[in-house]
Jmol script that loads the backbone (N, CA, C; Angstrom):
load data "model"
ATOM      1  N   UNK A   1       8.997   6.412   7.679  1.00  0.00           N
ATOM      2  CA  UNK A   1       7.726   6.467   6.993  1.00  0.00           C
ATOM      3  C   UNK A   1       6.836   5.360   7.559  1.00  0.00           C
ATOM      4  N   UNK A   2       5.702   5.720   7.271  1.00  0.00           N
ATOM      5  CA  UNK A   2       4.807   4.883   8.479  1.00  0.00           C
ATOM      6  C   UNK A   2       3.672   4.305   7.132  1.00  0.00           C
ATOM      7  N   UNK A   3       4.117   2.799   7.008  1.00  0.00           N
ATOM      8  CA  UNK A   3       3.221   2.444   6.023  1.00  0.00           C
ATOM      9  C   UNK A   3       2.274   1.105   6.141  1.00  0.00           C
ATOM     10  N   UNK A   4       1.409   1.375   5.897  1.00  0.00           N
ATOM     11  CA  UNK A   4       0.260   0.311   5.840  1.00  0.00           C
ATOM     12  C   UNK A   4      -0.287  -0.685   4.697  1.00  0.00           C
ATOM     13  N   UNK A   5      -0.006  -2.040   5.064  1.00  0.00           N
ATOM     14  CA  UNK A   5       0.242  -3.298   4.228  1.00  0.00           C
ATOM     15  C   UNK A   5      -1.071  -3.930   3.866  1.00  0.00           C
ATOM     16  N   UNK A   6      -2.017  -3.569   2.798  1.00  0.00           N
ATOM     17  CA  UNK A   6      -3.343  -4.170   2.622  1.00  0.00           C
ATOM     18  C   UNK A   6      -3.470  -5.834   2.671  1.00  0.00           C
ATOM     19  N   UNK A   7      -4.680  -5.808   3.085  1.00  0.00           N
ATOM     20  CA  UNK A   7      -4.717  -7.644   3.136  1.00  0.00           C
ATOM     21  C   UNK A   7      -4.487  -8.357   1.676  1.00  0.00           C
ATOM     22  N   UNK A   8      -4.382  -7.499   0.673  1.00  0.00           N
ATOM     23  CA  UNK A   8      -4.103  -7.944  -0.709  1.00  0.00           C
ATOM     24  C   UNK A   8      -2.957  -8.518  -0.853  1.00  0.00           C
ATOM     25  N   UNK A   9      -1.823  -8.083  -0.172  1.00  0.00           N
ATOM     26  CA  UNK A   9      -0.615  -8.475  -0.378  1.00  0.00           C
ATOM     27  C   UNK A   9      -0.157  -9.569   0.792  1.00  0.00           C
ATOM     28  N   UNK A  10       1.158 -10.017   0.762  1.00  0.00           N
ATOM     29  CA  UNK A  10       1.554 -11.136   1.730  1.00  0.00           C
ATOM     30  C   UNK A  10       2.006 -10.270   2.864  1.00  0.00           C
ATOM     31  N   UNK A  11       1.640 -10.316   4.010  1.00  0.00           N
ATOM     32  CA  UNK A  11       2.362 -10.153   5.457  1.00  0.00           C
ATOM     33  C   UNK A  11       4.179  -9.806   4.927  1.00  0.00           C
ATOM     34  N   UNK A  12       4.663 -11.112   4.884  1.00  0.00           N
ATOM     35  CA  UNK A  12       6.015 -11.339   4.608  1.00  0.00           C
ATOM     36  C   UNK A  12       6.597  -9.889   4.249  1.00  0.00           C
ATOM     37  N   UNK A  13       5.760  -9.523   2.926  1.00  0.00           N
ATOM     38  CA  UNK A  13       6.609  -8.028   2.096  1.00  0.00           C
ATOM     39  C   UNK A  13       6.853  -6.853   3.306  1.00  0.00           C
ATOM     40  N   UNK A  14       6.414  -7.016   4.598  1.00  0.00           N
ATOM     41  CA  UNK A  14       6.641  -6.205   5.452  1.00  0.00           C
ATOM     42  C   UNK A  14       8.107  -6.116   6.231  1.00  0.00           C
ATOM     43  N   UNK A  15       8.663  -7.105   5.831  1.00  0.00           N
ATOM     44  CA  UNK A  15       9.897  -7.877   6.626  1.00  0.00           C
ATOM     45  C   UNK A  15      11.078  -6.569   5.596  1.00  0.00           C
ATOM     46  N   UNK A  16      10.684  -6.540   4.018  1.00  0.00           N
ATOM     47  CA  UNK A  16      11.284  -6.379   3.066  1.00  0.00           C
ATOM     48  C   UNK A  16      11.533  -4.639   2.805  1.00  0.00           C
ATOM     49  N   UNK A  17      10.741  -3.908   3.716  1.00  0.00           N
ATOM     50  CA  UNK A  17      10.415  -2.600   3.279  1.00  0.00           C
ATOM     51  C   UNK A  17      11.404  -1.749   4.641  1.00  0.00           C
ATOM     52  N   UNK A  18      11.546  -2.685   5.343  1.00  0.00           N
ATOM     53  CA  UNK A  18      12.545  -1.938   6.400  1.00  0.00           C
ATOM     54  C   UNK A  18      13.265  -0.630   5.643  1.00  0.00           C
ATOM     55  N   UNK A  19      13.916   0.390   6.270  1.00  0.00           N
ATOM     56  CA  UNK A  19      13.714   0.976   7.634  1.00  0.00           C
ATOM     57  C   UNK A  19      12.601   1.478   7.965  1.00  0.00           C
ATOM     58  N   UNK A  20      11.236   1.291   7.026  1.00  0.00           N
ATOM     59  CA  UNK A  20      10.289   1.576   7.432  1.00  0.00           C
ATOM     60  C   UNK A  20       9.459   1.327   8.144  1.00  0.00           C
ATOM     61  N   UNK A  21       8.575   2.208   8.940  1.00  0.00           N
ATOM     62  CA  UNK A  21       7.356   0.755   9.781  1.00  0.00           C
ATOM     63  C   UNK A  21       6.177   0.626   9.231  1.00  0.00           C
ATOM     64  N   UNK A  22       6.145  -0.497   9.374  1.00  0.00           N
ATOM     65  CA  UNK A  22       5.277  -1.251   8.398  1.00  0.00           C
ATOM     66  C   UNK A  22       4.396  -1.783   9.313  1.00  0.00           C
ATOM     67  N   UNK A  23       2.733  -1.691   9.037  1.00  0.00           N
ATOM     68  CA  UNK A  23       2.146  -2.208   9.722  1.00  0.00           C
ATOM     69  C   UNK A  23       1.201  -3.060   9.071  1.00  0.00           C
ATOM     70  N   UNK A  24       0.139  -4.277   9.354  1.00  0.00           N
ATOM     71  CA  UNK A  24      -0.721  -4.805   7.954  1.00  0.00           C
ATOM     72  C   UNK A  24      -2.208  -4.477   8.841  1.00  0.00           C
ATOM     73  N   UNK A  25      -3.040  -4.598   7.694  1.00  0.00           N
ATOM     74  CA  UNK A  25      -4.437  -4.042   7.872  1.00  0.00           C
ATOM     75  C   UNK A  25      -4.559  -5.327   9.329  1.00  0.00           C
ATOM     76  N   UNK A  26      -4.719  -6.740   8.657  1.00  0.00           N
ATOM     77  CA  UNK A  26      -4.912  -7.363   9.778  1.00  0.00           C
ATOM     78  C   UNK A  26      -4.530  -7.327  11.206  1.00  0.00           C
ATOM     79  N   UNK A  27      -3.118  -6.781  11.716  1.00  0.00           N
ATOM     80  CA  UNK A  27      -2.830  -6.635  12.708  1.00  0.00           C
ATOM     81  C   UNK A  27      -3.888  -5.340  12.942  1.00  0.00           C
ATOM     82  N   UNK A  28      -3.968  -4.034  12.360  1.00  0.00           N
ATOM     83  CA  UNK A  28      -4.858  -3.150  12.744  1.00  0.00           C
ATOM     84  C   UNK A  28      -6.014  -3.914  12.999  1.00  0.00           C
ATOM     85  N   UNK A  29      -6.311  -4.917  12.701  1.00  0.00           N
ATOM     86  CA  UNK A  29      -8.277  -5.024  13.009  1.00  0.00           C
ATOM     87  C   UNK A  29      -8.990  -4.536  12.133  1.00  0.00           C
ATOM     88  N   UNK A  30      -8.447  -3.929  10.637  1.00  0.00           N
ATOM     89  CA  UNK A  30      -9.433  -3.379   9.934  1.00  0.00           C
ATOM     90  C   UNK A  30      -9.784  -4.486   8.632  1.00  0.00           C
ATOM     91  N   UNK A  31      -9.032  -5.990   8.330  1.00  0.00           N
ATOM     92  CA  UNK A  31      -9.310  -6.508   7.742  1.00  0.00           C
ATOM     93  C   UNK A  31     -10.911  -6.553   7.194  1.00  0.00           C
ATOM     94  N   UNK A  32     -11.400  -6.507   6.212  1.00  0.00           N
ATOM     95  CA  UNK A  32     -12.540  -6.527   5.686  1.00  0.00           C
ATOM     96  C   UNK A  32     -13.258  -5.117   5.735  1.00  0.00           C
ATOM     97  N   UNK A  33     -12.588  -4.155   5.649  1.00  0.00           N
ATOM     98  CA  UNK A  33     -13.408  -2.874   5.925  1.00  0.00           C
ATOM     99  C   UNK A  33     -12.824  -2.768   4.429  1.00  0.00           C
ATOM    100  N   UNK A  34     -14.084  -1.806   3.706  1.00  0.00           N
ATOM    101  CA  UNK A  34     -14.144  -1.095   2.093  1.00  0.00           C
ATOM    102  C   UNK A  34     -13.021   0.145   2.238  1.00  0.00           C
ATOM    103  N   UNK A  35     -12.592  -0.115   1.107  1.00  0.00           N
ATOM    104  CA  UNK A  35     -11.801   0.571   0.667  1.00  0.00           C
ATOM    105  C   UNK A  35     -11.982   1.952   1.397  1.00  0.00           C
ATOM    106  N   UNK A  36     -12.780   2.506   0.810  1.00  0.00           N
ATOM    107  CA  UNK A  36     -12.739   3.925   1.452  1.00  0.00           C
ATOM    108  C   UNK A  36     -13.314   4.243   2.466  1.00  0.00           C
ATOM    109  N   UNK A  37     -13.572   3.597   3.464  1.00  0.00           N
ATOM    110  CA  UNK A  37     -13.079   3.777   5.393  1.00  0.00           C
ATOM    111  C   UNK A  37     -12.021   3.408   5.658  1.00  0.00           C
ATOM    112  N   UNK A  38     -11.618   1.985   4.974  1.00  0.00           N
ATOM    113  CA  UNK A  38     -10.033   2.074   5.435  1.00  0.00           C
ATOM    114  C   UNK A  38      -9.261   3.008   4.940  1.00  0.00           C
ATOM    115  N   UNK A  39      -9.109   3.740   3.801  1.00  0.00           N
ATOM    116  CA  UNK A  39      -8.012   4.147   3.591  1.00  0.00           C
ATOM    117  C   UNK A  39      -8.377   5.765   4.427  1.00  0.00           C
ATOM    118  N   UNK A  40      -9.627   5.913   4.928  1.00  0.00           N
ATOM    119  CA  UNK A  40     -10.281   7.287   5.877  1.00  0.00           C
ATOM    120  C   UNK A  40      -9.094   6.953   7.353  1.00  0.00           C
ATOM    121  N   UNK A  41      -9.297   6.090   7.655  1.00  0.00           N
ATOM    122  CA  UNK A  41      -8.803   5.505   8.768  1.00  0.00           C
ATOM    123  C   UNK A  41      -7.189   5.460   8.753  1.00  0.00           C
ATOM    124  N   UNK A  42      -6.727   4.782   7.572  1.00  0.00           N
ATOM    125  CA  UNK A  42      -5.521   4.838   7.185  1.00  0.00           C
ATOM    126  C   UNK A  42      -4.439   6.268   7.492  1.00  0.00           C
ATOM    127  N   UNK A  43      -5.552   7.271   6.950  1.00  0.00           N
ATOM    128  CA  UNK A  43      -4.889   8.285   6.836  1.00  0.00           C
ATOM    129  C   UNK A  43      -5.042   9.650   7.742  1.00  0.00           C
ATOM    130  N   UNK A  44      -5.449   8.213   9.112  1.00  0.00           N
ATOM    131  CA  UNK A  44      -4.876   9.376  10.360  1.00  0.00           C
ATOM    132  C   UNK A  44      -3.786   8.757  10.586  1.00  0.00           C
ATOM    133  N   UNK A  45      -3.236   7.626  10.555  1.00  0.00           N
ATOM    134  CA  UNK A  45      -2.086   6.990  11.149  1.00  0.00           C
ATOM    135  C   UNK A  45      -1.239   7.227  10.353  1.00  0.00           C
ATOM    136  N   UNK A  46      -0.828   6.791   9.251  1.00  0.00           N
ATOM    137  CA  UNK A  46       0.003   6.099   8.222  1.00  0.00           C
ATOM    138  C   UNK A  46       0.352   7.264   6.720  1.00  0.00           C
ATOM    139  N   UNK A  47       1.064   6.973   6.655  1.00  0.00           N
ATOM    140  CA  UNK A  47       1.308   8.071   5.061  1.00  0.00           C
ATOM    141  C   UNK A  47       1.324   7.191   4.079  1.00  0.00           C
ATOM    142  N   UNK A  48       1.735   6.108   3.977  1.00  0.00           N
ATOM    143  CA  UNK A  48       1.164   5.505   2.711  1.00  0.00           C
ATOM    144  C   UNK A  48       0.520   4.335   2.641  1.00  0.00           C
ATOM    145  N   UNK A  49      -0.131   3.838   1.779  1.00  0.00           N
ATOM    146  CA  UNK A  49      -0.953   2.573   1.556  1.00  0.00           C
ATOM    147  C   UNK A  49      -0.681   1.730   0.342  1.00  0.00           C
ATOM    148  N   UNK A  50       0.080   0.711   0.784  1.00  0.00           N
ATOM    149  CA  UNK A  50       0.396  -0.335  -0.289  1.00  0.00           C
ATOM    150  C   UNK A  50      -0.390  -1.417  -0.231  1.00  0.00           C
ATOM    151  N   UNK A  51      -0.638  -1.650  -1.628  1.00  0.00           N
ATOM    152  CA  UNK A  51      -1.718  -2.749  -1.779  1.00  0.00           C
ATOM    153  C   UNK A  51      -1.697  -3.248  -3.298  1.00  0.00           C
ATOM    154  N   UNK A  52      -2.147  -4.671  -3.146  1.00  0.00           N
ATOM    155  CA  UNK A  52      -2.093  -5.444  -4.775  1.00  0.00           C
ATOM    156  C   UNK A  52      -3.749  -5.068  -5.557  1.00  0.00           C
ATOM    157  N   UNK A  53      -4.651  -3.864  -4.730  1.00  0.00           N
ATOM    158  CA  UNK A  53      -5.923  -3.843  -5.396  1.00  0.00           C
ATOM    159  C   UNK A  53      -5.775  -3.090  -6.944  1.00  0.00           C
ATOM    160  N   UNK A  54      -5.525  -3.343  -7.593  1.00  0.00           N
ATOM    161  CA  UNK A  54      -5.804  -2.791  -9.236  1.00  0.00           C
ATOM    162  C   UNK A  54      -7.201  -2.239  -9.517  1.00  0.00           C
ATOM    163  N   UNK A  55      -8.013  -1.978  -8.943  1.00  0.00           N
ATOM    164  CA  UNK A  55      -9.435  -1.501  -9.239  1.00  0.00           C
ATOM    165  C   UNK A  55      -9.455  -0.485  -8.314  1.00  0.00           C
ATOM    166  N   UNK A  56      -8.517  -0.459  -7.141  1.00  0.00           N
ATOM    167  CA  UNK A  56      -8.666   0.581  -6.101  1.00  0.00           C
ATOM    168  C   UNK A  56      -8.944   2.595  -6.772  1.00  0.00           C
ATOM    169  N   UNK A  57      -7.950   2.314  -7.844  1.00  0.00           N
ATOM    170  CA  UNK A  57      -7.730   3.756  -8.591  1.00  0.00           C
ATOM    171  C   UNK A  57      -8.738   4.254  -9.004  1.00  0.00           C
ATOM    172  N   UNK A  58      -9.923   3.098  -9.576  1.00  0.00           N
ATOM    173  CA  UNK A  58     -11.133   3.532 -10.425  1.00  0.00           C
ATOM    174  C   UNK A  58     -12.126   3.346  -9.078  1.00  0.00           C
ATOM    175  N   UNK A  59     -12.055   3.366  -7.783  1.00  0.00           N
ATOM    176  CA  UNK A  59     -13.159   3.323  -6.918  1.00  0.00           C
ATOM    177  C   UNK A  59     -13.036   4.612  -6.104  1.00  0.00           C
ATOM    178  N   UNK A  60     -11.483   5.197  -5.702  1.00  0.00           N
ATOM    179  CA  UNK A  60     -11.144   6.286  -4.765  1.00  0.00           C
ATOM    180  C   UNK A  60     -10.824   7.317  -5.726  1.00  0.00           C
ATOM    181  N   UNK A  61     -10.880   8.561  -5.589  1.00  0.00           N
ATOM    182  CA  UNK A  61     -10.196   9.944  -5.731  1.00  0.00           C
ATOM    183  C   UNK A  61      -9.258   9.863  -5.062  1.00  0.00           C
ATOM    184  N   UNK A  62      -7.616   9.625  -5.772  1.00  0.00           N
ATOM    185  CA  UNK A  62      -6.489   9.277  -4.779  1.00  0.00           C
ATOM    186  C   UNK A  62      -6.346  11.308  -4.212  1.00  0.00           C
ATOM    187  N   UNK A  63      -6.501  11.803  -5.216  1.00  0.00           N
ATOM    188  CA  UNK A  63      -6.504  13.498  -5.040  1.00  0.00           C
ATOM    189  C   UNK A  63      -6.893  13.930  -3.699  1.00  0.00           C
ATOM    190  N   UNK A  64      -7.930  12.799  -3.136  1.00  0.00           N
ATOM    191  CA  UNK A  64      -8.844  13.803  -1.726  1.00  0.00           C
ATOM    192  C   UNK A  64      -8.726  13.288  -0.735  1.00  0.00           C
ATOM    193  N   UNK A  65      -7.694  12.019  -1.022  1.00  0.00           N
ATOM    194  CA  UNK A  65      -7.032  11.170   0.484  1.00  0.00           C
ATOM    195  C   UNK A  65      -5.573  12.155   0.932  1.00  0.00           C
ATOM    196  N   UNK A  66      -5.610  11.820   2.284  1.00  0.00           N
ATOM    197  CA  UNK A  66      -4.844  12.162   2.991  1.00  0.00           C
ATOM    198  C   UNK A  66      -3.673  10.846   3.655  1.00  0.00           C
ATOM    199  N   UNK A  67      -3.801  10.685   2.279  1.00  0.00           N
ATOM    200  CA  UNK A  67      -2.679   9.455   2.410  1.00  0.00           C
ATOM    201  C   UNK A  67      -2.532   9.027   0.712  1.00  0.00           C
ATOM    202  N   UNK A  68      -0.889   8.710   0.794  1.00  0.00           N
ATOM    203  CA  UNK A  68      -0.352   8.008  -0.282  1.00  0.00           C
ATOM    204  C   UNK A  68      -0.812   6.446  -0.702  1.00  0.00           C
ATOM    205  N   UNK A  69      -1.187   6.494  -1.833  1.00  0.00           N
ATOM    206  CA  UNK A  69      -1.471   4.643  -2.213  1.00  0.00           C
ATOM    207  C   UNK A  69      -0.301   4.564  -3.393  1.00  0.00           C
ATOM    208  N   UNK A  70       0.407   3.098  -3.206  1.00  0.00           N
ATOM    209  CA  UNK A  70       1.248   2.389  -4.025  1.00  0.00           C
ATOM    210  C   UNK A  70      -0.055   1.480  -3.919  1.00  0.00           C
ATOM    211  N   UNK A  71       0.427   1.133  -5.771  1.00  0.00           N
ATOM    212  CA  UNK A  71      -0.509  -0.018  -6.172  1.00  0.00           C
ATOM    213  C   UNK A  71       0.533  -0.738  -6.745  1.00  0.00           C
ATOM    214  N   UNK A  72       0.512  -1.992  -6.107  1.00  0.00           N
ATOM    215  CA  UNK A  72       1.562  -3.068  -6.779  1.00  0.00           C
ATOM    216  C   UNK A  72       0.590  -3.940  -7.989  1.00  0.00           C
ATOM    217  N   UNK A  73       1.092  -4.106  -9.613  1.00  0.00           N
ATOM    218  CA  UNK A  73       0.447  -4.558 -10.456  1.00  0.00           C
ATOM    219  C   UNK A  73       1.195  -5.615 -11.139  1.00  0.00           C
ATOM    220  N   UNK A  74       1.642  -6.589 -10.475  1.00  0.00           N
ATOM    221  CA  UNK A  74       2.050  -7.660 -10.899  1.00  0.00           C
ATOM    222  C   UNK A  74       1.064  -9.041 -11.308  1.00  0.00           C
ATOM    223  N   UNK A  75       1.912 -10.099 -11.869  1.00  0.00           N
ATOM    224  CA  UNK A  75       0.797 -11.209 -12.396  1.00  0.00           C
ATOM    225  C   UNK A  75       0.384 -11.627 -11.084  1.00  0.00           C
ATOM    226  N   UNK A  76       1.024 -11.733  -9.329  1.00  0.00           N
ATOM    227  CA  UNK A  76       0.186 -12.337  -8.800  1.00  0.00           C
ATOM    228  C   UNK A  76       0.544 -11.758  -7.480  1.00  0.00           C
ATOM    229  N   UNK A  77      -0.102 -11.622  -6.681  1.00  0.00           N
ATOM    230  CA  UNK A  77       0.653 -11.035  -5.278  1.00  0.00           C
ATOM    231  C   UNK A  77       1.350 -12.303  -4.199  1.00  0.00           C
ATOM    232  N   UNK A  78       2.223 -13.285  -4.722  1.00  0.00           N
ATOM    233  CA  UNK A  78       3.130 -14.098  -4.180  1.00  0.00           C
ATOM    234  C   UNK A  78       4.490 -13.293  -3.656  1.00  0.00           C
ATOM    235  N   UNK A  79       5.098 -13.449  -2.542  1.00  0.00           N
ATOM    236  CA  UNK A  79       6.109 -12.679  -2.061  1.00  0.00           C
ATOM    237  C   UNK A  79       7.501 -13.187  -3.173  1.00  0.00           C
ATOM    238  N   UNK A  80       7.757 -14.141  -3.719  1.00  0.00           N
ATOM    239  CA  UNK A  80       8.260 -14.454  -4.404  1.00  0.00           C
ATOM    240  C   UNK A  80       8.143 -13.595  -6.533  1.00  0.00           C
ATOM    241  N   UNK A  81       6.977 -12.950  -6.371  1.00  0.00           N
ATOM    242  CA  UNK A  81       6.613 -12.345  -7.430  1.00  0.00           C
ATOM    243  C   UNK A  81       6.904 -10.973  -7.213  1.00  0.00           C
ATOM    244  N   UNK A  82       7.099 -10.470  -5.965  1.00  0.00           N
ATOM    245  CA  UNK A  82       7.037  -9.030  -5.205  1.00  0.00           C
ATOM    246  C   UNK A  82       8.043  -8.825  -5.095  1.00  0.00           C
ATOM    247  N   UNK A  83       9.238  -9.551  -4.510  1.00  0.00           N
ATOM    248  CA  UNK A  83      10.372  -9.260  -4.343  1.00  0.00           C
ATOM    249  C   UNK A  83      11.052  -8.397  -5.048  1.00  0.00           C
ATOM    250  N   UNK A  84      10.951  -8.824  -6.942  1.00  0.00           N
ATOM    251  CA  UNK A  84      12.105  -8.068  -7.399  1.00  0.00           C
ATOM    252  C   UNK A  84      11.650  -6.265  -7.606  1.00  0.00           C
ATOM    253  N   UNK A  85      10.290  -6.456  -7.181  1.00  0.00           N
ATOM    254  CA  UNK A  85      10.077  -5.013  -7.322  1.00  0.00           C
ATOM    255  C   UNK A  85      10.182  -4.106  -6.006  1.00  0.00           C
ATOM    256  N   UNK A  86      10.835  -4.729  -4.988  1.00  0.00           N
ATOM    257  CA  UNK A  86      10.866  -3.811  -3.632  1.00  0.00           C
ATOM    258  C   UNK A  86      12.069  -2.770  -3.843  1.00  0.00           C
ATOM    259  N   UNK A  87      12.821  -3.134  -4.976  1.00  0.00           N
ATOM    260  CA  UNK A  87      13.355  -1.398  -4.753  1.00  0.00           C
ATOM    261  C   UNK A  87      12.890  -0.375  -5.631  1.00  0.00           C
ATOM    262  N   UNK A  88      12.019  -0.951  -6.224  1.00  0.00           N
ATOM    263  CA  UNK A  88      11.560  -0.090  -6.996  1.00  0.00           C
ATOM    264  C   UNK A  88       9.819   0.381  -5.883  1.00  0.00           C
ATOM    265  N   UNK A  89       9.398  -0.058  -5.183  1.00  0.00           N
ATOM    266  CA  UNK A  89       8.241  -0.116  -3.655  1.00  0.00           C
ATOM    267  C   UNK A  89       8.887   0.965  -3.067  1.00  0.00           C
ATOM    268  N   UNK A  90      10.075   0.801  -2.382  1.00  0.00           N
ATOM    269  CA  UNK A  90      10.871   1.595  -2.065  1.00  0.00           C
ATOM    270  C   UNK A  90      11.111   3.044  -2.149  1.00  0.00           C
ATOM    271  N   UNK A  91      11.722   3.219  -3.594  1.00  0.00           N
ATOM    272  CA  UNK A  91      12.220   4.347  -4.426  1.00  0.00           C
ATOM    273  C   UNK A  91      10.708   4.951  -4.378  1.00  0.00           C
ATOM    274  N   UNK A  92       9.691   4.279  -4.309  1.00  0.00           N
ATOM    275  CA  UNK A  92       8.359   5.364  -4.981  1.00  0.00           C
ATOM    276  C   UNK A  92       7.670   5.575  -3.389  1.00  0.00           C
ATOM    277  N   UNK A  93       8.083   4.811  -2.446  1.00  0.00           N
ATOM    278  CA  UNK A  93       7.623   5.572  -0.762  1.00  0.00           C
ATOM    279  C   UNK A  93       8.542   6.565  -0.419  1.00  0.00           C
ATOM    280  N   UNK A  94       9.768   6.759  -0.701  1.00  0.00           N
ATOM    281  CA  UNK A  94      10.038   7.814  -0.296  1.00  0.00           C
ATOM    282  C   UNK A  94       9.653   9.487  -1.196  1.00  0.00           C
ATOM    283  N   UNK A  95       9.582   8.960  -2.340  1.00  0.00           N
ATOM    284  CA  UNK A  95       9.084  10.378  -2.986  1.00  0.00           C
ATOM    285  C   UNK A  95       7.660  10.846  -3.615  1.00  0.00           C
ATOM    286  N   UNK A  96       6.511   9.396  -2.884  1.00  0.00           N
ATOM    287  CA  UNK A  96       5.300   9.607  -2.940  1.00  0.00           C
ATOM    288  C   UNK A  96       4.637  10.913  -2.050  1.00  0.00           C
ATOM    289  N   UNK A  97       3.596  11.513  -2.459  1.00  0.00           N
ATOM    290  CA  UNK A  97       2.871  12.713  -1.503  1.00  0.00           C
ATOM    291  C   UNK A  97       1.395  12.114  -1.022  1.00  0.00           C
ATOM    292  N   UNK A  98       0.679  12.415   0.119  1.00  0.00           N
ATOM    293  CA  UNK A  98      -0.535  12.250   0.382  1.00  0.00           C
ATOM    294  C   UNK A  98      -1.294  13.094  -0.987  1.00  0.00           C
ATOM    295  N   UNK A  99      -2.638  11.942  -1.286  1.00  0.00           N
ATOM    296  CA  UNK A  99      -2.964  12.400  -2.653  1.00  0.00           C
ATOM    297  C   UNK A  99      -2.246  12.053  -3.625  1.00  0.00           C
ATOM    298  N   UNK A 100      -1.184  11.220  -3.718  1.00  0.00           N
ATOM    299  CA  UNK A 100      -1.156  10.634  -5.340  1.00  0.00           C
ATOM    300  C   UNK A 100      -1.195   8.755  -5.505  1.00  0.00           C
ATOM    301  N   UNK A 101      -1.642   8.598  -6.435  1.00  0.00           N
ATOM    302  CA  UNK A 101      -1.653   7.295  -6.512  1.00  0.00           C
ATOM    303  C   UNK A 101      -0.589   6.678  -7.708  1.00  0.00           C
ATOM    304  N   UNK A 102       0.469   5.634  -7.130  1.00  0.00           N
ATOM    305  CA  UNK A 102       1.165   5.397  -8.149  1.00  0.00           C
ATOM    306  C   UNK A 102       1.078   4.478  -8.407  1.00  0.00           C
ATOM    307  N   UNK A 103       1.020   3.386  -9.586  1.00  0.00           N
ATOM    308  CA  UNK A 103       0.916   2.471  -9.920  1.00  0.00           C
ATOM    309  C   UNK A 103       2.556   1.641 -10.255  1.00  0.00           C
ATOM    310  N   UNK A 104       2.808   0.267  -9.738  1.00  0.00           N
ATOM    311  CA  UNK A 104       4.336   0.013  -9.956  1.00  0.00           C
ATOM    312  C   UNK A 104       3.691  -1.647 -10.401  1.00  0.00           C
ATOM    313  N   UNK A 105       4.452  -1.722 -12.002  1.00  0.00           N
ATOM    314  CA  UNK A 105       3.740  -2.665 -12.957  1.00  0.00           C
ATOM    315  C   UNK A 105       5.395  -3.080 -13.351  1.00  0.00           C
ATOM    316  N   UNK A 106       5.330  -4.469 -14.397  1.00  0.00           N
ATOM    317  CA  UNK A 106       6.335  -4.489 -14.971  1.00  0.00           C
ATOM    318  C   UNK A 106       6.557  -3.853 -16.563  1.00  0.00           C
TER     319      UNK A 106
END
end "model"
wireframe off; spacefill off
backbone 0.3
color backbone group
C-alpha cells in the first residue's frame, strides 16, 4: 500500500507503518499546498492519506477523492503519543477504500 504522511504528523511514524511505503508530503515537495490540491495530487500516486488534520473532514468531500484519508485524533501529534495507535493506523489501511474517511481517536 502506497501511503502518504501529511506534514501534520512526525516523519518518524513512517519508520512504524512498514511493510508499507510510506512517503511524507515534504519529501514530495508538496509541503504547504491546501488541502484539496494536495490530496488531488495525492491521489494519482498514493491510496491513502494519513494526517493529524481534524478539520480536514469538514473542508473535503472524502466521497469524491480518489484516495483514502486516515485522520489520526489524538491530544497531540508527538510520535510518542502515536505510537500506541499504529496498530490500530494499520488495521484501518488495509481495509480503508478510496473515498472514505476514517477517523482513529481514543
Amino acid at each position: 500500500m502506497r501511503i502518504l504522511l501529511d506534514e501534520s504528523l512526525p516523519r518518524t511514524l513512517a519508520r512504524e507503518l512498514g511493510p508499507h511505503e510510506v512517503q511524507t508530503v515534504q519529501k514530495r515537495g508538496w509541503a504547504g499546498l491546501k488541502n484539496g490540491e494536495l490530496l488531488r495530487l495525492a491521489g494519482r500516486e498514493f491510496e491513502v492519506f494519513l494526517t493529524g488534520d481534524q478539520n480536514l473532514q469538514f473542508q473535503q468531500n472524502a466521497a469524491t477523492l480518489p484516495i483514502a484519508v486516515v485522520v489520526i485524533a489524538v491530544a497531540n501529534n508527538r510520535i510518542e503519543s502515536l505510537l500506541p495507535f499504529v496498530p490500530r493506523i494499520l488495521e484501518t489501511i488495509i481495509r480503508i477504500k478510496p473515498g472514505q474517511l476514517v477517523t482513529i481517536a481514543p
